[in-house]
C-alpha positions as MATLAB code, in Angstrom:
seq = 'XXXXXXXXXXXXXXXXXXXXXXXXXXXXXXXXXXXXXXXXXXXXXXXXXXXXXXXXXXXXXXXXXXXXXXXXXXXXXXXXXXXXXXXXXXXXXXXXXXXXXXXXXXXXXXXXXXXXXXXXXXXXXXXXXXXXXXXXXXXXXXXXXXXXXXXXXXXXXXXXXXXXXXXXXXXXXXXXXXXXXXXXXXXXXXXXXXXXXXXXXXXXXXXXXXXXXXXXXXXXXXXXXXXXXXXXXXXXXXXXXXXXXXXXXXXXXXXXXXXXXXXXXXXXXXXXXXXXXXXXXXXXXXXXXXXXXXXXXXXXXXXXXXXXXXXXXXXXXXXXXXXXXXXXXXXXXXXXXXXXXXXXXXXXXXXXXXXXXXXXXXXXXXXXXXXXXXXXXXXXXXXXXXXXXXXXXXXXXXXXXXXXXXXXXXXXXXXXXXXXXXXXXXXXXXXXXXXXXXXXXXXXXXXXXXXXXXXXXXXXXXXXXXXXXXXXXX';
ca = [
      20.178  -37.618   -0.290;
      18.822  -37.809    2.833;
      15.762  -35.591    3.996;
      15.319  -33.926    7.145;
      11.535  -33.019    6.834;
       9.103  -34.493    4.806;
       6.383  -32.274    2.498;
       3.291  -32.754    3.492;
      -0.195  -30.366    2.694;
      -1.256  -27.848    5.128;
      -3.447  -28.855    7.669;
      -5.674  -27.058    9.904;
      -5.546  -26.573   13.918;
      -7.797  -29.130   15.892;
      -7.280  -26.765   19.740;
      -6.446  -22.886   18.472;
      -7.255  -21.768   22.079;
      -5.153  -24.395   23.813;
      -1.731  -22.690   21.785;
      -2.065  -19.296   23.819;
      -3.096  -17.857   27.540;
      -4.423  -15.009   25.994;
      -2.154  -12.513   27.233;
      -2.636   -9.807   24.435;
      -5.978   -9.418   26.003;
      -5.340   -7.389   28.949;
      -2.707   -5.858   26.811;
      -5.038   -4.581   23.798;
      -6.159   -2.380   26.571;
      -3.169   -1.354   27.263;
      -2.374   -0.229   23.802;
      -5.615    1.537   23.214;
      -5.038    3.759   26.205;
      -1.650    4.945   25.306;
      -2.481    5.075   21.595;
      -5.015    7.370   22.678;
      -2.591    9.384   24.524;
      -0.049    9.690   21.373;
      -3.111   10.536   19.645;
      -4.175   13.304   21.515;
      -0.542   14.544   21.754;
      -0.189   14.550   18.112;
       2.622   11.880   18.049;
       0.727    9.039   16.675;
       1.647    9.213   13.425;
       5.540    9.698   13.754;
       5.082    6.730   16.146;
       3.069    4.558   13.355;
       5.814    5.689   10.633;
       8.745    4.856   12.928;
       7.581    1.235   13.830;
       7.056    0.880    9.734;
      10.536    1.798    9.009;
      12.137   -0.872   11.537;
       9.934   -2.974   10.433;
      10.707   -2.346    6.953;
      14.311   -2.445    7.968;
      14.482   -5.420   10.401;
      12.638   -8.074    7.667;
      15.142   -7.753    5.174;
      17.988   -8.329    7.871;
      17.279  -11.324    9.052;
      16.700  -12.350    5.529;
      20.516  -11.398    4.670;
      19.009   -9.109    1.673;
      21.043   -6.886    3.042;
      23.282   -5.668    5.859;
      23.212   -2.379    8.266;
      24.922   -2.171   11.438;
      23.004   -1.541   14.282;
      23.756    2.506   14.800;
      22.668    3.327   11.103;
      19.761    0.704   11.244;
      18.494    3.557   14.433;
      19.108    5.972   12.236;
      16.995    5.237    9.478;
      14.007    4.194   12.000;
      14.360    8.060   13.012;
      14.857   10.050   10.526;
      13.616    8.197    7.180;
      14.878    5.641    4.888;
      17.523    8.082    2.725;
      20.159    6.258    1.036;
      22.320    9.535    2.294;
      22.175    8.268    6.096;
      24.263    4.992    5.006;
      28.029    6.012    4.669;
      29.678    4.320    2.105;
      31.418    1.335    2.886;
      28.999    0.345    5.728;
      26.381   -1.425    3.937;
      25.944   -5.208    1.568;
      24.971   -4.033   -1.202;
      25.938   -0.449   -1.439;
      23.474    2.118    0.498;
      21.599    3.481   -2.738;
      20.555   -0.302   -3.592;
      19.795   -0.872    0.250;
      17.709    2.120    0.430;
      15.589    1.075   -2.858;
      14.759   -2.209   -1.388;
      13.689   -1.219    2.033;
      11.360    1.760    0.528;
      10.104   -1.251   -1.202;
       8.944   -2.826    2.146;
       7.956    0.224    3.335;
       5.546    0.975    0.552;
       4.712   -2.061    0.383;
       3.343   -2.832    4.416;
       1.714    1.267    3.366;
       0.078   -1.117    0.994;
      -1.237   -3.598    3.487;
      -2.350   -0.943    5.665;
      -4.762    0.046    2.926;
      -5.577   -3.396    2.125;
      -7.181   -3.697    5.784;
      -8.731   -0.193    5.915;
     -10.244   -1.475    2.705;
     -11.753   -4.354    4.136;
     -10.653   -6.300    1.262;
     -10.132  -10.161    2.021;
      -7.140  -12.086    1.672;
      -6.364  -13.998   -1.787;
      -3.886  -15.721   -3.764;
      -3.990  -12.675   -6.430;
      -2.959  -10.850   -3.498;
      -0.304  -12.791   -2.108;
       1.379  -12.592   -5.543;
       0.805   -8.726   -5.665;
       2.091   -8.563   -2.119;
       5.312  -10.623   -3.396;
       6.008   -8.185   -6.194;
       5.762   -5.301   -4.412;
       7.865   -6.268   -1.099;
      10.311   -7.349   -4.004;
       9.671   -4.691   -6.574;
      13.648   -4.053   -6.801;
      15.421   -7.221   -6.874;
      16.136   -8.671  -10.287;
      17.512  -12.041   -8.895;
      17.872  -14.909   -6.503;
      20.928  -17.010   -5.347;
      20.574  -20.842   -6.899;
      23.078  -23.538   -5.837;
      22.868  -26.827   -8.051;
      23.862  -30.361   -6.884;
      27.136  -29.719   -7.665;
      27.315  -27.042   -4.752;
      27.850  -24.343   -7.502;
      26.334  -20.778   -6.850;
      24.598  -18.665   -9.649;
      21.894  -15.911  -10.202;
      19.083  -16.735  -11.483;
      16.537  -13.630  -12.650;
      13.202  -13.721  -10.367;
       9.461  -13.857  -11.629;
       7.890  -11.429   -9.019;
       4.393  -12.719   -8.070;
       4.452  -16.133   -9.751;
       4.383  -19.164   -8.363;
       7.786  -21.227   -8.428;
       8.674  -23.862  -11.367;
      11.351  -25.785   -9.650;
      11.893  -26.829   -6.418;
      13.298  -24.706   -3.772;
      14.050  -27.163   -0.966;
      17.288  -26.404    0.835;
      20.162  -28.524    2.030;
      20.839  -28.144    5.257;
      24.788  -27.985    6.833;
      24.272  -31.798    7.256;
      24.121  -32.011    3.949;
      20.136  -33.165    4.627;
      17.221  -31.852    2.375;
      14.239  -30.075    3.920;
      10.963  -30.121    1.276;
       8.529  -27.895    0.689;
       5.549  -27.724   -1.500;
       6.491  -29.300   -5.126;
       5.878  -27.126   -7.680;
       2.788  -28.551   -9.132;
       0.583  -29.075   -5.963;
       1.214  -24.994   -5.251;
      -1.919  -24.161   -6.646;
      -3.803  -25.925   -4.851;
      -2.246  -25.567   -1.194;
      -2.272  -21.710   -1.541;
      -6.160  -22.033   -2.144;
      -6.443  -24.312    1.018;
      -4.378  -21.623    2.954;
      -6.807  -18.891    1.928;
      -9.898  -20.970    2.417;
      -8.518  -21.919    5.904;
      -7.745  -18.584    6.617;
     -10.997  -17.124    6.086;
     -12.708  -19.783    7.956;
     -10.114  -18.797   11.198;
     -10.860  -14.925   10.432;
     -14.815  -15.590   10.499;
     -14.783  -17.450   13.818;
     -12.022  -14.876   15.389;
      -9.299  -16.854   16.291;
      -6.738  -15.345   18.993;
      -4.733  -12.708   16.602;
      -1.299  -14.357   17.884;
      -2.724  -17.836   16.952;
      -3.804  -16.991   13.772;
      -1.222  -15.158   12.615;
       1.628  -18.051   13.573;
      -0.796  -20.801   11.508;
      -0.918  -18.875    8.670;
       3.472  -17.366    8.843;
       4.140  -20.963    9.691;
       1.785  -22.768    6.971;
       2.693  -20.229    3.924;
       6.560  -21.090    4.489;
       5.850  -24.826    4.660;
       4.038  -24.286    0.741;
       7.461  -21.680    0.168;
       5.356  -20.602   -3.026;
       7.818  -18.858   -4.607;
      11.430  -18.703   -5.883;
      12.328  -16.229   -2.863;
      11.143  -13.428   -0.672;
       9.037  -16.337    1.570;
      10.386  -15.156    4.511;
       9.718  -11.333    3.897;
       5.817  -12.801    2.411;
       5.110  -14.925    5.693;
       5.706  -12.094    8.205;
       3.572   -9.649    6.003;
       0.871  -12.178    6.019;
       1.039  -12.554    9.783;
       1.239   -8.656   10.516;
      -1.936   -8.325    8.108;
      -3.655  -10.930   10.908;
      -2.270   -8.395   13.526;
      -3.167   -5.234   11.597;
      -6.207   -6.117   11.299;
      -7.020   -7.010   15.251;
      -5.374   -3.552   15.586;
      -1.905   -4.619   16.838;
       1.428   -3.732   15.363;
       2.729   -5.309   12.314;
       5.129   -8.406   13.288;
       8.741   -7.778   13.617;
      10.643  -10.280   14.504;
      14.412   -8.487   14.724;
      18.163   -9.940   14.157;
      18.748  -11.100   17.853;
      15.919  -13.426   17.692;
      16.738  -15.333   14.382;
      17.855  -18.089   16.280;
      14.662  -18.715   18.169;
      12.440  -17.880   15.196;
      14.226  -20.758   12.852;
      13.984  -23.030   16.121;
      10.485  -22.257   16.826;
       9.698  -22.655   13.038;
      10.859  -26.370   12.663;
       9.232  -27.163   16.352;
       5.684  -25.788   14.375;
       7.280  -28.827   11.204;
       7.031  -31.242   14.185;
       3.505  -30.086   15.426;
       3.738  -28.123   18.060;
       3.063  -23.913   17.261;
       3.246  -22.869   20.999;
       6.680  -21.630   20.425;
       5.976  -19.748   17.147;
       2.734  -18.048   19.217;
       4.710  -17.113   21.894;
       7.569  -15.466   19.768;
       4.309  -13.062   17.970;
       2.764  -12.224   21.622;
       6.691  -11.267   22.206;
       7.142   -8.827   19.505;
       4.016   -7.326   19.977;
       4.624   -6.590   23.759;
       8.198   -5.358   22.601;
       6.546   -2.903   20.323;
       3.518   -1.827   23.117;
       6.617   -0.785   25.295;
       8.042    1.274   22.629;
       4.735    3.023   22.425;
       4.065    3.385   26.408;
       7.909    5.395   25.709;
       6.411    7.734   22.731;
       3.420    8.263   24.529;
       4.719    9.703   27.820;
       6.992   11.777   25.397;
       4.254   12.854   23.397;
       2.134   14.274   26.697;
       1.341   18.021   25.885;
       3.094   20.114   28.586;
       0.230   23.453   29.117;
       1.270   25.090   32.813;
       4.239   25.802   34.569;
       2.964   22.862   37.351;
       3.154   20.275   34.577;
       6.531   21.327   33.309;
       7.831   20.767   36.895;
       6.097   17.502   37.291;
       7.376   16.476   34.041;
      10.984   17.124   35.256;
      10.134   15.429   38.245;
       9.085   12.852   36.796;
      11.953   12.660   34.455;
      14.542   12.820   37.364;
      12.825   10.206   39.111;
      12.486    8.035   36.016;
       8.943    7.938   36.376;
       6.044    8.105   34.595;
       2.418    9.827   35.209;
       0.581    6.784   35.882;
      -2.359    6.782   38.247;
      -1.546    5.465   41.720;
      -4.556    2.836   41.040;
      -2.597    1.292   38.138;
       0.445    1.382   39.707;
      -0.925   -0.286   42.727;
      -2.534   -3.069   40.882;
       0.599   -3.599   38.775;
       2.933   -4.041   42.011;
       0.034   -6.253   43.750;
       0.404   -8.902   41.341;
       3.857   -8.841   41.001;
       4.028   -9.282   44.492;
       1.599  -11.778   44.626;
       3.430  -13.796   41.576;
       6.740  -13.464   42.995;
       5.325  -14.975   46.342;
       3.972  -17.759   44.591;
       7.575  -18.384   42.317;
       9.344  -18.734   45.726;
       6.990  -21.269   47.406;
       7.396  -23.258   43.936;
      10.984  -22.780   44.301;
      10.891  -24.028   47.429;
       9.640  -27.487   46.460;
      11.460  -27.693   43.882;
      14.367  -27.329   46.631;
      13.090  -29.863   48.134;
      12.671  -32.516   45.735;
      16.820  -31.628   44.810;
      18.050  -32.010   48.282;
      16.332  -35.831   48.241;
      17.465  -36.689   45.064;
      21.062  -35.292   45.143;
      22.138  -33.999   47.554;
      21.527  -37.346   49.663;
      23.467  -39.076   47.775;
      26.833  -37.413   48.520;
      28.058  -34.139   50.569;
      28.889  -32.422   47.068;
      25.820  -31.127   46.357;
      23.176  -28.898   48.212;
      20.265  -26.498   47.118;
      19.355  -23.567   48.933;
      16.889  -20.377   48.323;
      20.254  -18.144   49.873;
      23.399  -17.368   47.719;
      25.629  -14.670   46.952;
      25.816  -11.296   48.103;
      23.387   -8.449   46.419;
      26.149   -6.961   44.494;
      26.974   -9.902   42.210;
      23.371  -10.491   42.217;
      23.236   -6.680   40.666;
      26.334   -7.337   38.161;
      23.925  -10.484   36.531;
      21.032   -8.987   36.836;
      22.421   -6.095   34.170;
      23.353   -8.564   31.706;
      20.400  -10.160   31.466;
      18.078   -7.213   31.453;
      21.012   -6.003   28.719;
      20.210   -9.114   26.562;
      16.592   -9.264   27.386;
      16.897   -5.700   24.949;
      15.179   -3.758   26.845;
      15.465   -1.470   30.200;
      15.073   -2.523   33.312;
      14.108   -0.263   36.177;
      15.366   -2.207   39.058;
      14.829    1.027   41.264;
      11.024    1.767   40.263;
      10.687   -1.907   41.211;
      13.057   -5.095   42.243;
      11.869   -8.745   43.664;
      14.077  -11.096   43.288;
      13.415  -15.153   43.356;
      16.645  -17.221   43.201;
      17.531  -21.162   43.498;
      20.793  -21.777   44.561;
      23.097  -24.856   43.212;
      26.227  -25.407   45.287;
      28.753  -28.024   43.583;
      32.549  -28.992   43.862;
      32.787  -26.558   40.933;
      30.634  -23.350   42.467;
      27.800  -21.858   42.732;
      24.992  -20.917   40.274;
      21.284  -19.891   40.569;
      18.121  -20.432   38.580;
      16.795  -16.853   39.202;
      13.625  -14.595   38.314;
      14.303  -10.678   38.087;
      10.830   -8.383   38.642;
      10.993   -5.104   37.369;
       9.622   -2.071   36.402;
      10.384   -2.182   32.432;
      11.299    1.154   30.718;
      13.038    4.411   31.599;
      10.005    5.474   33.190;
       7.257    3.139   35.119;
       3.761    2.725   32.788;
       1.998    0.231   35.034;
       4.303   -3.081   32.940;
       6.260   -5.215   34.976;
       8.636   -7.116   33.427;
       9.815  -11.036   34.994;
      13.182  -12.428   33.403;
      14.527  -15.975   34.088;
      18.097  -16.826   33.485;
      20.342  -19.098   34.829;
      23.898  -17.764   36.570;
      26.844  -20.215   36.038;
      29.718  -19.402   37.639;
      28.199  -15.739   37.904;
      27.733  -15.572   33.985;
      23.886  -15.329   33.276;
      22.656  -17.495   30.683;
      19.780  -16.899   28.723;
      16.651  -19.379   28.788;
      14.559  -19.852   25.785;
      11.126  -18.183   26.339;
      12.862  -16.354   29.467;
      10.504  -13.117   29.639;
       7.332  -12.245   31.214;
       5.089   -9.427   31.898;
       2.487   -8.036   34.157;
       0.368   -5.440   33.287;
      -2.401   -3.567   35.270;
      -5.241   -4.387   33.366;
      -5.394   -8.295   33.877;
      -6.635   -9.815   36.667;
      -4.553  -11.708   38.544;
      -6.431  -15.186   38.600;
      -5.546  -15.203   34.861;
      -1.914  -13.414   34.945;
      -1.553  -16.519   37.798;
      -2.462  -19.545   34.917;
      -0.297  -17.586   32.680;
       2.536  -17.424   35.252;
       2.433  -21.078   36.947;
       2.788  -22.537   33.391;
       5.663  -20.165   32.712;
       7.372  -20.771   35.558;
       7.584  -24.782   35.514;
       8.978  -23.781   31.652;
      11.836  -21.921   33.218;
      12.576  -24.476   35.791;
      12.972  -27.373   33.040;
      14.785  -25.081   31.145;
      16.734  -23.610   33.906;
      17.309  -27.191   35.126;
      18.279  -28.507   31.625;
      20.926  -25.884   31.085;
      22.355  -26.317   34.658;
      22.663  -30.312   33.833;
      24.259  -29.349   30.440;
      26.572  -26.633   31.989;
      27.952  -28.941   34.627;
];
């Protein structure tokens, strides 16, 4: 049988600060301001149990443990984890079974939280508790011999595996993990590299993709490595005082993708997915915190109506200002590169026949507006295109139409809080299509040389990728 990666042990990481730009940074400050402000308005801990539950929720999902449709998946991350919020009917297995299992991840990230307030340091006895308790409730795991046939087998929670686990792929390839007997010894290498990372303070978003990414190449155990790894990373991220990782349904794709890039040595993609979830789940927090703002004089209940109706948030004018300067200042800088890039298309192609030109002008604003919904729509998140809206767009005319490589600035959230968000996508035909890596964000507390390196490197990524899906759209 053929294999489509090839075991090998765990290895180390020669450059950790050449696999990140450092954006969580900036950011951390960010977070600490706003998680003061949900402190102080006595909404932090709702917050902290809400971002549990979807967590709790979300890594069992992509897992296929289980299914919940989107509305009753909200539901849960509101108002608890009750068996009695899942209708019968709408859940695989049924609700009450559901509901055990994700109180199970629930308690057992409670657990983890505990384990870093503890100060207690990571070990293979604890990796094998953490197993048992994230799978406290399932009695068995699927098993397909190599005669295709599918049977239960009953799970040993918190041991080590005894047979092989390596899946067959759809093309009928095999893709190895750790044998059996060599477990052992590459879960103490993980630990003893990981402790050797935590002493000399690695970037949280670097660490915590080395270790997700190193613990599923060993797959220790019969099942429940997937649910395992992203605990293990969101301890890393815990403990630098981030969010635990959740990495939700609509980016299971891009998480197996970025997953066998870090099998063929390159992590960047892994790293960038983490910093992504954790920005993600600092927006849902700038969101609670305004909420959470104590209201104590008639003035403030007017301003917060105000502010409401104007879908805007309290922000200091400062903040704001240094936000929409280095948007303005990166969106200045995205058209100039556009420009060459213009340039080098107009020699290449377009002098080769009349068929083809490139431009920087295209179609009218209001099928501009129509994409621009989609995309902030599938970005999953909400664009404020009135708070704030630059646009930077590269036009390809061809005998078939018109489409545009284009970069959306926005305010990001019902209410500005000082984050501007930058989306690329490419327009075919007036349908937006999603590029891999396609978000960005500004914040007011970097400085703009470094949100600049951040940006130039992310911006020739969305022209090769905008470029590449334009050549494969054709």
């Amino acid at each position: 049988m053929p294999t489509s990666h090839n075991w090998s042990p765990i290895t180390g990481l020669d450059d950790p600060n050449a696999l990140t730009d450092r954006e969580l940074e900036p950011l951390k400050r960010v977070w600490a301001a706003h998680k003061r402000e949900l402190k102080a308005g006595g909404a932090l801990e709702q917050f902290e149990k809400r971002l549990r539950r979807e967590w709790a929720i979300e890594t069992g999902i992509i897992e296929k443990v289980y299914s919940l449709d989107r509305g009753i998946t909200r539901t849960l991350i509101e108002k608890g984890i009750d068996a009695a919020l899942i209708p019968h009917g709408t859940s695989e297995p049924e609700g009450t079974v559901v509901a055990r299992i994700i109180q199970d991840h629930y308690d057992a990230l409670e657990g983890m939280l505990d384990f870093v307030g503890g100060q207690r340091q990571l070990s293979t006895s604890y990796v094998r508790e953490l197993h048992a308790a994230l799978l406290h409730n399932q009695q068995t795991y699927a098993v397909v011999d190599q005669f295709g046939n599918a049977f239960e087998r009953p799970l040993e929670k918190g041991q080590y595996k005894t047979a092989s686990n390596s899946p067959i792929r759809p093309d009928g390839s095999v893709h190895e993990y750790c044998p059996p007997e060599h477990v052992a010894a590459e879960m103490d290498q993980l630990i003893a590299l990981h402790a050797d990372y935590q002493a000399r303070a690695l970037p949280p978003e670097v660490h915590a993709a080395w270790l997700h990414h190193r613990f599923a190449q060993i797959h220790p155990f019969a099942d429940g490595n997937g649910r395992v790894a992203r605990a293990l990373a969101s301890l890393v991220f815990i403990k630098a005082d981030w969010f635990p990782l959740i990495v939700k349904r609509d980016d299971w794709t891009r998480y197996i993708e970025a997953l066998e890039k870090a099998d063929r040595g390159d992590l960047r993609p892994l790293v960038a997915l983490f910093v992504e979830a954790q920005r993600n789940a600092l927006i849902q927090a700038t969101e609670a915190s305004y909420e959470a703002r104590p209201i104590a004089s008639p003035e403030e209940a007017i301003t917060a109506v105000r502010d409401r109706l104007l879908q805007r948030g309290k922000l200091p004018l400062r903040e704001w200002l240094k936000a929409k300067e280095t948007a303005t200042l990166l969106s200045q800088f995205a058209g100039k590169r556009f420009g060459q890039i213009m340039q080098q298309l107009n020699q290449e192609i377009s002098s080769l026949g009349k068929n083809f030109s490139f431009g920087l002008a295209g179609p009218q604003q209001a099928a501009i507006d129509q994409v621009l919904l989609k995309v902030a729509q599938r970005a999953g998140y909400l664009a404020d295109f009135g708070e704030y809206n630059v646009l930077v767009q590269l036009f390809f005319n061809s005998p078939e139409g018109q489409d545009w490589l284009g970069l959306s600035f926005h305010a990001v959230g019902p209410r500005y809080r000082g984050i501007i968000g930058v989306l690329g996508y490419l327009a075919v035909r007036g349908e937006p299509v999603t590029l891999e890596g396609g978000s960005f964000q500004i914040n007011y507390e970097e400085g703009v040389n470094s949100a600049q390196a951040r940006f130039s490197a992310w911006l020739d990524r969305m022209i090769v990728e905008g470029l590449d899906a334009w050549r494969r759209n054709m």
